[in-house]
Residue frames as qw, qx, qy, qz and C-alpha x, y, z in Angstrom:
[[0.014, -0.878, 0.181, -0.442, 8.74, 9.28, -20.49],
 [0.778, -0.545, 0.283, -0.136, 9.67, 7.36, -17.32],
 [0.924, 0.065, 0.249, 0.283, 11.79, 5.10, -19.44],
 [0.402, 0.836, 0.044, 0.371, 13.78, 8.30, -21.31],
 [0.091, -0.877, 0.205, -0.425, 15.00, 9.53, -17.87],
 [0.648, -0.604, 0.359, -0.294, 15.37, 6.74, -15.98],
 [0.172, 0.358, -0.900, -0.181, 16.18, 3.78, -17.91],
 [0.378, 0.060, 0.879, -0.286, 13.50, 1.93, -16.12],
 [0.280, 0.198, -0.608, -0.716, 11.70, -0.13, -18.72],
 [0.674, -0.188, -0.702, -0.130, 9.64, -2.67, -16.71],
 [0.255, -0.279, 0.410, -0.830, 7.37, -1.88, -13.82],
 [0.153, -0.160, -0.972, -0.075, 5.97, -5.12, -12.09],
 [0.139, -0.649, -0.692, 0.286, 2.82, -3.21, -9.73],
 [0.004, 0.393, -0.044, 0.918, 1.17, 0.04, -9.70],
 [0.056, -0.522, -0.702, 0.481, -0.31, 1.17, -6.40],
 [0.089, -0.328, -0.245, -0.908, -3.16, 3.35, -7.49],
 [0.026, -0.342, -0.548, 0.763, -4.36, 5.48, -4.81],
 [0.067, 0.680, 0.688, 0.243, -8.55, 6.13, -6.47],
 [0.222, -0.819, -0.327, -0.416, -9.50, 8.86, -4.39],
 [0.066, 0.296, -0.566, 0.767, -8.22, 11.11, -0.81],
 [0.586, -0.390, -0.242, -0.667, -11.89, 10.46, 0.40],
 [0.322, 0.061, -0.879, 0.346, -11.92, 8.29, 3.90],
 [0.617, -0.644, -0.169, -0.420, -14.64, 7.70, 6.72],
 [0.765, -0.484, -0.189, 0.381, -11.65, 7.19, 9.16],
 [0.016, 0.966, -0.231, 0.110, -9.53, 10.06, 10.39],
 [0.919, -0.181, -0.278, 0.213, -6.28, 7.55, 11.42],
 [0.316, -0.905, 0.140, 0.249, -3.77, 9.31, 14.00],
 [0.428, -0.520, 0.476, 0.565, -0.76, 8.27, 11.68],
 [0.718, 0.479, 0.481, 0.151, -2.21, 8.48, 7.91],
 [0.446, -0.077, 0.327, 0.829, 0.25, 10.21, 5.34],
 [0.004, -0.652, -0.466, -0.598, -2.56, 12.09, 3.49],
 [0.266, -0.298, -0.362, 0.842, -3.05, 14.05, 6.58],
 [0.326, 0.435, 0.418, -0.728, -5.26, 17.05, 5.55],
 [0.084, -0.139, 0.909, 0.384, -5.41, 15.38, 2.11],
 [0.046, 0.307, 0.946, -0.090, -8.14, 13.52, 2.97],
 [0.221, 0.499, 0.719, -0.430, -10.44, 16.19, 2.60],
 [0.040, 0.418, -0.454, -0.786, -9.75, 16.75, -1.13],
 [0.769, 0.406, 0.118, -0.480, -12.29, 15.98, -3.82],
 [0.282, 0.631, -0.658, -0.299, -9.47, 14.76, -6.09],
 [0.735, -0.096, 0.671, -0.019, -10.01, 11.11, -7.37],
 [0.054, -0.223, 0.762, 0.605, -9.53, 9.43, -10.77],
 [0.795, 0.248, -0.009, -0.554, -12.90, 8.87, -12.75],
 [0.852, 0.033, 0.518, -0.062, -13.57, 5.63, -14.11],
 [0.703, 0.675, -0.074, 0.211, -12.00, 6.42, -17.72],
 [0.003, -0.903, 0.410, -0.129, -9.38, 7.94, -16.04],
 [0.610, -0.416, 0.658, -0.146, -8.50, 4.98, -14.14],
 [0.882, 0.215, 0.407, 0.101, -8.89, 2.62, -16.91],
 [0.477, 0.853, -0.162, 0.140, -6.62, 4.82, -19.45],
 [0.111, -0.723, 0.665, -0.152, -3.42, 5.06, -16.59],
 [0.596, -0.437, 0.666, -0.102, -3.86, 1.40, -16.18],
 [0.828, 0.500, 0.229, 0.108, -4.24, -0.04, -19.92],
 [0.436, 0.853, -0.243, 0.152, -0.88, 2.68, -20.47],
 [0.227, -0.687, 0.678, -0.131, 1.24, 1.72, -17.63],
 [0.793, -0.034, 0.609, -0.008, 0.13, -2.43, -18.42],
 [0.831, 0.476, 0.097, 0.271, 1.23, -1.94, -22.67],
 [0.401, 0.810, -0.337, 0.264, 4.04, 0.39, -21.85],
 [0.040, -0.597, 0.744, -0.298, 5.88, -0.67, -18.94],
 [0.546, 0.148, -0.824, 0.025, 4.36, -4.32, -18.80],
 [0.271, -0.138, 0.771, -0.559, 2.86, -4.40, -14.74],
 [0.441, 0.085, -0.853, -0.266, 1.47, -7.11, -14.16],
 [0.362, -0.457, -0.771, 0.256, -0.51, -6.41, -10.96],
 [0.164, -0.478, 0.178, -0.844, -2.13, -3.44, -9.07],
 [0.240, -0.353, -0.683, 0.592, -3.11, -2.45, -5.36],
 [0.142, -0.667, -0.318, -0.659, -6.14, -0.21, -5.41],
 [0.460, -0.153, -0.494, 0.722, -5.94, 2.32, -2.58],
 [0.028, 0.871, 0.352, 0.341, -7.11, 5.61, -1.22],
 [0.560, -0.119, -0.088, -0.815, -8.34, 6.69, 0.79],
 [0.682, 0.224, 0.645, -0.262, -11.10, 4.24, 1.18],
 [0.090, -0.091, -0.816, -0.563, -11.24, 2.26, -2.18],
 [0.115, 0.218, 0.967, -0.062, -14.71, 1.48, -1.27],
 [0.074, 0.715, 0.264, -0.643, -15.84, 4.85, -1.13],
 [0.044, 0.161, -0.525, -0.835, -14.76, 5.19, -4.80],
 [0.683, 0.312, 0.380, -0.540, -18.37, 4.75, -6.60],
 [0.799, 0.453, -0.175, -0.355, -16.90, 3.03, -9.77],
 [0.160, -0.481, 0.859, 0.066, -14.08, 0.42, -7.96],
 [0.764, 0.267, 0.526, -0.261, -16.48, -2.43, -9.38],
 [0.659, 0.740, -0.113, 0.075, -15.71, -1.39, -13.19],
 [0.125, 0.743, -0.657, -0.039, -12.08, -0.42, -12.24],
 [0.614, -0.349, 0.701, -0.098, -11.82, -4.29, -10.72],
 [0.790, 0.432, 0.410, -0.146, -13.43, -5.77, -13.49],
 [0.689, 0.720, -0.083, 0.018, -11.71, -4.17, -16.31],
 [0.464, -0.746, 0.447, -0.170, -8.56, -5.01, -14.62],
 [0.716, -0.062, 0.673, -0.174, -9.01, -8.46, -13.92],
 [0.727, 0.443, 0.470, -0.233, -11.08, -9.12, -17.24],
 [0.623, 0.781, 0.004, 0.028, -9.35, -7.06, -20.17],
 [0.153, 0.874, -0.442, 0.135, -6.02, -6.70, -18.87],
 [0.655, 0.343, -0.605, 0.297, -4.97, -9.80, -16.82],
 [0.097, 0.455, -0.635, 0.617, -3.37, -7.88, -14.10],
 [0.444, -0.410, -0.770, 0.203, -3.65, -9.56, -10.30],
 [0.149, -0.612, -0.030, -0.776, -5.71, -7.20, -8.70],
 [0.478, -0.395, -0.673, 0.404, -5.72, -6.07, -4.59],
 [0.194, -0.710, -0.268, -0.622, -7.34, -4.07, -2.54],
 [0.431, 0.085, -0.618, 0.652, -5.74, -2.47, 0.33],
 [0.463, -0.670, -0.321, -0.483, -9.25, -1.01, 2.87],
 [0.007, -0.302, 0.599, -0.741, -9.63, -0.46, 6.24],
 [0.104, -0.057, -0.989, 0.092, -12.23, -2.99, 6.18],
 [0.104, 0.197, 0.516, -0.827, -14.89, -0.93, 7.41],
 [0.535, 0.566, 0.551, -0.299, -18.54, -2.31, 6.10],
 [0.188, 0.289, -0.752, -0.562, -17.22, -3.47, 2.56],
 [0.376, -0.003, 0.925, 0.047, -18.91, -6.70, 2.92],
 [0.554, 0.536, 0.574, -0.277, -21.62, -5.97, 0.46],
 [0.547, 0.708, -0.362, -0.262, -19.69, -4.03, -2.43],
 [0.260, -0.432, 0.863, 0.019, -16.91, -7.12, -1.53],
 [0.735, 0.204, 0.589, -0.267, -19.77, -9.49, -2.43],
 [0.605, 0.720, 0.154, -0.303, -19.49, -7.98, -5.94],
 [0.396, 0.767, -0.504, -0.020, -16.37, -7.84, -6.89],
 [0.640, -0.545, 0.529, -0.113, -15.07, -10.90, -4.91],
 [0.826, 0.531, 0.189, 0.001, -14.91, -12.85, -8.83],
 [0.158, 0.944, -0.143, 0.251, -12.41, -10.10, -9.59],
 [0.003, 0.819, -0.472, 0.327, -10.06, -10.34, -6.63],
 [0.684, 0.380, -0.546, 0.298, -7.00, -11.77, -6.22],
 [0.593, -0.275, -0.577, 0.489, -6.46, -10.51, -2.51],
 [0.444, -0.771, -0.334, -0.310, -7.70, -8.54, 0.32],
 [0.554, 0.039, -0.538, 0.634, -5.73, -6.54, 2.75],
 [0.248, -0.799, -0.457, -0.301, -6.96, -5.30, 5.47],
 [0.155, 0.589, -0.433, 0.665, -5.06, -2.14, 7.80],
 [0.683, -0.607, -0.406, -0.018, -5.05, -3.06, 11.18],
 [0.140, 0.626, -0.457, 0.616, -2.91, -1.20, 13.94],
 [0.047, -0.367, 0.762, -0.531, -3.04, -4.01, 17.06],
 [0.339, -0.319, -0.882, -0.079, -5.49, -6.13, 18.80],
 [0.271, -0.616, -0.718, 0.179, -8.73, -5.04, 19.67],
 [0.056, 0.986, 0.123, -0.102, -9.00, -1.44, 21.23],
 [0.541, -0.408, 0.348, 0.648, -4.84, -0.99, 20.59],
 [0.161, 0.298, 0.612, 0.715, -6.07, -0.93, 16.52],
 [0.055, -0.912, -0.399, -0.071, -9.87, 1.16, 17.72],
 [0.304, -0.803, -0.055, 0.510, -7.30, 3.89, 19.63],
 [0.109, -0.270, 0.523, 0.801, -5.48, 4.72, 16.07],
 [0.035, 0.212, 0.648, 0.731, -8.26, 4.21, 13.31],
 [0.547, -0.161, 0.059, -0.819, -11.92, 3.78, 15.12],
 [0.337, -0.141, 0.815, -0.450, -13.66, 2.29, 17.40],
 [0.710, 0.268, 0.534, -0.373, -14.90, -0.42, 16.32],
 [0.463, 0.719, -0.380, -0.353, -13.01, -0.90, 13.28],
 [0.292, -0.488, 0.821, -0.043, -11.24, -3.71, 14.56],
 [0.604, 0.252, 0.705, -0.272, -13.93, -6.12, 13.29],
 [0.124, 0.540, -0.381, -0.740, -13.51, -6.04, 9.83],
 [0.808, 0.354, -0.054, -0.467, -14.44, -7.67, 6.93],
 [0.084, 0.466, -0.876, -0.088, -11.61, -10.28, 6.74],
 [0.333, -0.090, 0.932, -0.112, -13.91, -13.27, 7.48],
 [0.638, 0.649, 0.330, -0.251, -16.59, -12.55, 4.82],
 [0.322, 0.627, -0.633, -0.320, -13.20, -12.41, 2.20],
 [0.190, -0.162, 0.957, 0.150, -12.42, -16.07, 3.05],
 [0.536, 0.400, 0.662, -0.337, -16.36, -17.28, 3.07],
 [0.597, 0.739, 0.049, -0.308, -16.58, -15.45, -0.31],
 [0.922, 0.030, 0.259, 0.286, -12.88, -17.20, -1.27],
 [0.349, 0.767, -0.185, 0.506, -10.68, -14.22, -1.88],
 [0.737, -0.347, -0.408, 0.413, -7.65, -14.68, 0.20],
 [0.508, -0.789, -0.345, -0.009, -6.52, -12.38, 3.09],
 [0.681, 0.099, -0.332, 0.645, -4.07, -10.75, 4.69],
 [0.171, -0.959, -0.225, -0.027, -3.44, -7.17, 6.54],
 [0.359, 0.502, -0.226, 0.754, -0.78, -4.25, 6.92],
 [0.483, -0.822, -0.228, 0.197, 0.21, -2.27, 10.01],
 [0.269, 0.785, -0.325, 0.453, 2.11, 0.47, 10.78],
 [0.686, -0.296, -0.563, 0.355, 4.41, 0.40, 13.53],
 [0.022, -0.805, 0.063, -0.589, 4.22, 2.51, 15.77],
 [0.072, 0.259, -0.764, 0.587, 5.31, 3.04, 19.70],
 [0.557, -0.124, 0.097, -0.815, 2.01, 2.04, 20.59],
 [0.941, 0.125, 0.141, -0.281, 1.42, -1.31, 19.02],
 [0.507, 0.453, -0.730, 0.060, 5.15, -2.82, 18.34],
 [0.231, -0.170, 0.895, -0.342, 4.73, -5.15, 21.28],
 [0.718, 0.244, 0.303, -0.577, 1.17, -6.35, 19.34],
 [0.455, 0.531, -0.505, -0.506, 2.86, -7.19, 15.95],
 [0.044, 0.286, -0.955, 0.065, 3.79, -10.59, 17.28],
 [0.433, 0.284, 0.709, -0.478, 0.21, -11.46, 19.09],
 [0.640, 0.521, 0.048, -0.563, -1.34, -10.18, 16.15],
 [0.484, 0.414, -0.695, -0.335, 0.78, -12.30, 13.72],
 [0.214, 0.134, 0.945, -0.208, -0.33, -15.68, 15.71],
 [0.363, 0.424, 0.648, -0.518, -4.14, -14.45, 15.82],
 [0.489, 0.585, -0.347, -0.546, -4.24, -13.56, 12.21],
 [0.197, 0.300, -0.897, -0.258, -2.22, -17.17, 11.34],
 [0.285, 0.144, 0.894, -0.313, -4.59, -18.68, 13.96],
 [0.497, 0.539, 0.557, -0.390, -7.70, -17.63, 11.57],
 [0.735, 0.487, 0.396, 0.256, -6.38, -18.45, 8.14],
 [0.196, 0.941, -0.060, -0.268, -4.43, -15.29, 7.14],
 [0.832, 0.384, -0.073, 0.395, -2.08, -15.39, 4.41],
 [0.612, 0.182, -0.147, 0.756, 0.04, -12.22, 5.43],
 [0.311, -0.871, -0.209, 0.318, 0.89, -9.48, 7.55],
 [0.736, 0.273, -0.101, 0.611, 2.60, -6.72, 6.19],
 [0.441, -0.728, -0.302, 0.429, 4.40, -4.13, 8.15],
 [0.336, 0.732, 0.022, 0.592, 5.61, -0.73, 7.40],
 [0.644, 0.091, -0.250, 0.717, 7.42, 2.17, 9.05],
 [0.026, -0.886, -0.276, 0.371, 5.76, 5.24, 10.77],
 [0.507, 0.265, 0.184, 0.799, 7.00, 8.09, 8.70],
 [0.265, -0.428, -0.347, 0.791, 6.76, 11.30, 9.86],
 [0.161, 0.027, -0.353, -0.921, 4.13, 13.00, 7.49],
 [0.275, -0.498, -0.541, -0.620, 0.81, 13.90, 7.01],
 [0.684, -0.624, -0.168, -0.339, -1.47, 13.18, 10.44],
 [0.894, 0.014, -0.248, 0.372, 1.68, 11.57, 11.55],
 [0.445, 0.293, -0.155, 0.832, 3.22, 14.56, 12.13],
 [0.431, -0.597, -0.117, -0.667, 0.94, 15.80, 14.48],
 [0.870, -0.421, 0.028, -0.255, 1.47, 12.64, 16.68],
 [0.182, 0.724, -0.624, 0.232, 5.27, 12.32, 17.92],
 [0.558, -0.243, 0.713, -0.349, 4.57, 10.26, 20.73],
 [0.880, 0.291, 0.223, -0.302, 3.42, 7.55, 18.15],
 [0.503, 0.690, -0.518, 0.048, 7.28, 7.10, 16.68],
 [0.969, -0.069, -0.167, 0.166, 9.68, 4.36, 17.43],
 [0.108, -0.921, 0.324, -0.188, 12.46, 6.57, 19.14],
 [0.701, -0.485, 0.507, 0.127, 14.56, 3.51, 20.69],
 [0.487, 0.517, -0.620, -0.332, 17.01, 2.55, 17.98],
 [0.247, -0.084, 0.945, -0.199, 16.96, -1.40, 19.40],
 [0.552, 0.235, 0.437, -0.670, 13.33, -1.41, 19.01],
 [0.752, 0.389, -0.197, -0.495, 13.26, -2.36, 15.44],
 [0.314, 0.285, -0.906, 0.000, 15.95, -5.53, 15.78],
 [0.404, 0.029, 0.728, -0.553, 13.99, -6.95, 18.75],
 [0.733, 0.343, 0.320, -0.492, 10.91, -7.04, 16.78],
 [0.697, 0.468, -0.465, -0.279, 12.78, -8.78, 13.75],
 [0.101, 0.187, -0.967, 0.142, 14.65, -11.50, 16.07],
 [0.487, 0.172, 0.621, -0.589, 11.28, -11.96, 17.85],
 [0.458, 0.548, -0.356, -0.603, 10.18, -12.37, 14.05],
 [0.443, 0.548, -0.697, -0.133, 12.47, -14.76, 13.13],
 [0.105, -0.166, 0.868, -0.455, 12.56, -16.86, 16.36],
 [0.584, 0.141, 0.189, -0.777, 8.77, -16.95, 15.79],
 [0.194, 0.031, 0.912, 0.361, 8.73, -19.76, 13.12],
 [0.462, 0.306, 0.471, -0.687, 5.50, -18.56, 11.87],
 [0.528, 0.267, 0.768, 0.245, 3.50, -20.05, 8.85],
 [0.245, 0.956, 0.157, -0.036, 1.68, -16.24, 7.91],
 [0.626, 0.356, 0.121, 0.683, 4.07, -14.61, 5.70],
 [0.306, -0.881, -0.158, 0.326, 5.36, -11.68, 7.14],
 [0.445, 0.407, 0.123, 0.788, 7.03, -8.55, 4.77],
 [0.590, -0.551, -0.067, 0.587, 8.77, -6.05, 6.07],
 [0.350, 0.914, 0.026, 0.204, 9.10, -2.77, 4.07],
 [0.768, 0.351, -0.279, 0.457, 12.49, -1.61, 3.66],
 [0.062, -0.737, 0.235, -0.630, 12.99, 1.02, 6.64],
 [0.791, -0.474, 0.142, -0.359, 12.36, -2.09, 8.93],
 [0.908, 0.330, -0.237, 0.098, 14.71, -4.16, 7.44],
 [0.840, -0.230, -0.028, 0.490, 18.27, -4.77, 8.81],
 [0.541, 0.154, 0.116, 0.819, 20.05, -2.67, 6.40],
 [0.212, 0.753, 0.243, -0.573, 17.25, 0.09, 6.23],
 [0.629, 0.653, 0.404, 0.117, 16.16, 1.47, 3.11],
 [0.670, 0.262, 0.220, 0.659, 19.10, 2.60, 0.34],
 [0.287, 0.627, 0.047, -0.723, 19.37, 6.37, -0.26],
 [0.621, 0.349, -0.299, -0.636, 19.45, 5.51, -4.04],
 [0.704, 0.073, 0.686, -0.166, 17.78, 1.69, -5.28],
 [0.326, 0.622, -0.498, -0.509, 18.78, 2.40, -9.10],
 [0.963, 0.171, 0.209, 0.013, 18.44, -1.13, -11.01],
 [0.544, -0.471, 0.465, 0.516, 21.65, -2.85, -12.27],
 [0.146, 0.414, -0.481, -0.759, 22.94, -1.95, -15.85],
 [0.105, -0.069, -0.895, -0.428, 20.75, -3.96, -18.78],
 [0.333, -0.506, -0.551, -0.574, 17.09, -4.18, -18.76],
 [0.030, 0.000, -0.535, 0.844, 15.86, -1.98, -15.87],
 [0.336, -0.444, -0.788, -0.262, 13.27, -2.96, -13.68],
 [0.084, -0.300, 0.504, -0.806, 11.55, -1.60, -10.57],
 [0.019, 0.354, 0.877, -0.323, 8.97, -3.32, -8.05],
 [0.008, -0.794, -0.480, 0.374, 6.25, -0.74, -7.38],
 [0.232, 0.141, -0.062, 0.960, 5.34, 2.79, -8.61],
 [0.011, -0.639, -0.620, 0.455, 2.31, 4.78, -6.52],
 [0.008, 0.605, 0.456, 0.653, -0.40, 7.24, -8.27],
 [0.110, 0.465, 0.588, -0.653, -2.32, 9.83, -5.75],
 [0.278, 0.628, 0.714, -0.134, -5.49, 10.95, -7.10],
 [0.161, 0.825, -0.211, -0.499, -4.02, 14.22, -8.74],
 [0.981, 0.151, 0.030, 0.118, -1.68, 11.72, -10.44],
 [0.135, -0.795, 0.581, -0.113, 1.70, 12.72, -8.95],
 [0.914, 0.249, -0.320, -0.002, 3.81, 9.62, -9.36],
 [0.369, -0.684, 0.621, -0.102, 6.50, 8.26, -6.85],
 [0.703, 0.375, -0.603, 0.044, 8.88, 5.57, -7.19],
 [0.505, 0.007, -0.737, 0.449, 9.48, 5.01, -3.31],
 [0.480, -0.636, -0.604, 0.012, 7.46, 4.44, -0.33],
 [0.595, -0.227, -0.363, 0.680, 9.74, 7.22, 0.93],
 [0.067, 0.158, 0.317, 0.933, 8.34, 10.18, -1.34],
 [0.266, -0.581, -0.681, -0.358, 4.76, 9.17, -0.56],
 [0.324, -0.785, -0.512, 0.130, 3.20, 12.09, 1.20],
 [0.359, -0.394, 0.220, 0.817, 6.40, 14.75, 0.44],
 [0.342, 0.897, -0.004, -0.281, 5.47, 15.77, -2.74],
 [0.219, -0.637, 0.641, 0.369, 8.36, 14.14, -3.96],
 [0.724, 0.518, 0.449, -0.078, 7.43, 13.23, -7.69],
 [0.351, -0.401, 0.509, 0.676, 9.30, 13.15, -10.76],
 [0.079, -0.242, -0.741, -0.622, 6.76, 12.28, -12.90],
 [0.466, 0.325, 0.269, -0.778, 3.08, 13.57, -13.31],
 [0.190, 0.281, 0.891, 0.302, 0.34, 11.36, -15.22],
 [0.297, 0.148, -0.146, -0.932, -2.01, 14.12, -17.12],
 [0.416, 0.205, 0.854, -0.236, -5.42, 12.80, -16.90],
 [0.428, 0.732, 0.225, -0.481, -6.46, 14.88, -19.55],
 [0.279, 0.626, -0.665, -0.298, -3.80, 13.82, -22.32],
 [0.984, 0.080, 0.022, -0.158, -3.74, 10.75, -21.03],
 [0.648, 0.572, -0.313, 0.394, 0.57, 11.18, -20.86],
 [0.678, -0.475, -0.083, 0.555, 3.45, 10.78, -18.22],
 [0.118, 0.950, -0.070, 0.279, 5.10, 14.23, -17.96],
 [0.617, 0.367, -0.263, 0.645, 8.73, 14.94, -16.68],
 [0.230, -0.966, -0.092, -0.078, 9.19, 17.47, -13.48],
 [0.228, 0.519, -0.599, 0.565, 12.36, 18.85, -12.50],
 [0.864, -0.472, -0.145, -0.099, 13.26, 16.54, -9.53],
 [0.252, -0.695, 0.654, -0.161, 15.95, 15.85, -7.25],
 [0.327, 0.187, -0.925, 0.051, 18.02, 12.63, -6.55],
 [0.189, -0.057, 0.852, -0.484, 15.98, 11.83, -4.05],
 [0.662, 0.221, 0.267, -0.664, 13.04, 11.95, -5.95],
 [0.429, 0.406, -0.744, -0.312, 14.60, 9.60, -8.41],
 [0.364, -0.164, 0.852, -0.337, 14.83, 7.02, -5.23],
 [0.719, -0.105, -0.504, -0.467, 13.28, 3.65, -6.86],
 [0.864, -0.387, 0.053, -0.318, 11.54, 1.01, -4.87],
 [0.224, 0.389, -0.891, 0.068, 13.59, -1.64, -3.50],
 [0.596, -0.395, -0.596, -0.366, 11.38, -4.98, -2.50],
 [0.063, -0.764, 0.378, -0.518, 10.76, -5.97, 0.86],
 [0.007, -0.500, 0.808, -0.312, 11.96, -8.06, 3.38],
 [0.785, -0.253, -0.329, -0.461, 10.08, -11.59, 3.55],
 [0.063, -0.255, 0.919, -0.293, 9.91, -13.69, 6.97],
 [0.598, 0.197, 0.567, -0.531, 7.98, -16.55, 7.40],
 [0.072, -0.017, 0.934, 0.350, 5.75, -18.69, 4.79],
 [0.689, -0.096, -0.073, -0.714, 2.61, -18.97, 3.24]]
């Protein structure tokens, strides 16, 4: 169905968001009152969307997400049959918070660990929880599944991104990646937590660049020089696209921009087992575009 409307015939990742479930309330999370839906994907469920989107459109990796992946009670099986029957390279994007025993299990399984951080020390406790900062990132290496973490920026913690990319390189991390506050979900509740100075984002990319750092640092597109396209259509002939994102209903998006809008073109019926069509707008069309690497593993 995806391939009928769009053209797009080859989809390298699916982010698939398990469950809305979370034991952190974070002041800028997109799911906003979300989180306190039941909605998650059973274990068949989850193995059906990812055995259809790996023989029809060919990905060749997933990001398991939530929510709290950890909270899911069957992300063991999903990892496994993943990994085991399908290939695909399989990550797991957490908030880090006392994994370290279901991590034990599935560490065989996984390809890479990311863990959310939002600054050093109490800068990252004041947005997610206190105490949160401590995470599970050294019991990934010990157990040999490599590392890395996301942040949002936000006015709060863009003067951290730098410290934190040293103290992360200084203790083995592979990558930091950064994203864009977007105004939705919890986010929208918390203005004062936006990047209002239009400078603000070049600074932090010369400061970047100037940095010479060895941790790979990606940039999502909204951070990027150009900022992110309004449309990211592939060129004519076999049409590809980076990413597409599940949420636990299975509403489908093609761009980090849609997540948390309701802006879906497609629907994945868990009960057919089939991608469905919605009347959508251009913007919901909006495909990924990749994003911006500085730096080196």
């Amino acid at each position: 169905m995806i391939e009928e409307v769009t053209g797009v015939r080859r989809i390298r990742m699916l982010y698939l968001q398990l469950l809305y479930r979370c034991n952190f309330t974070c002041l800028h999370c997109f799911h906003g009152e979300r989180l306190q839906l039941a909605d998650a994907f059973s274990l068949q469920e989850a193995i059906n969307l990812l055995t259809l989107m790996h023989h029809r459109y060919g990905i060749e990796a997933v990001t398991l997400l939530g929510g709290e992946p950890f909270l899911h009670k069957d992300l063991p099986q999903v990892v496994r049959y993943a990994k085991q029957q399908l290939g695909l390279q399989v990550e797991i994007c957490t908030n880090g918070y006392r994994i370290e025993r279901r991590l034990t299990e599935i560490a065989p399984y996984l390809d890479f660990l990311r863990v959310s951080l939002e600054g050093i020390g109490a800068t990252n406790d004041q947005i997610r929880k206190v105490g949160s900062y401590q995470g599970a990132l050294s019991r990934a290496r010990e157990l040999g599944v490599h590392t890395g973490a996301t942040l949002t920026v936000t006015s709060r913690n863009i003067h951290e991104v730098l410290p934190l990319a040293r103290t992360l390189q200084d203790f083995g991390e592979r990558q930091l990646k950064l994203h864009c506050l977007r105004s939705v979900g919890n986010a929208a509740d918390h203005p004062e937590l936006l990047v209002t100075d239009p400078t603000a984002y070049a600074r932090l990319r010369e400061q970047l660049q100037a940095a010479d750092l060895a941790i790979e640092i990606v940039l999502d597109e909204d951070l990027s020089a150009d900022g992110a396209l309004e449309t990211c259509a592939p060129a004519a002939g076999p049409r590809e696209i980076e990413r597409i994102e599940v949420d636990p209903r299975g509403a489908l998006t093609m761009s980090c921009k849609a997540v948390g809008k309701d802006f879906h073109a497609f629907w994945y019926d868990k009960l057919t087992d089939r991608i469905h069509h919605r009347p959508s707008t251009t913007d919901e069309l909006t495909l990924a575009v990749p994003d911006v690497v500085y730096g080196r593993v």
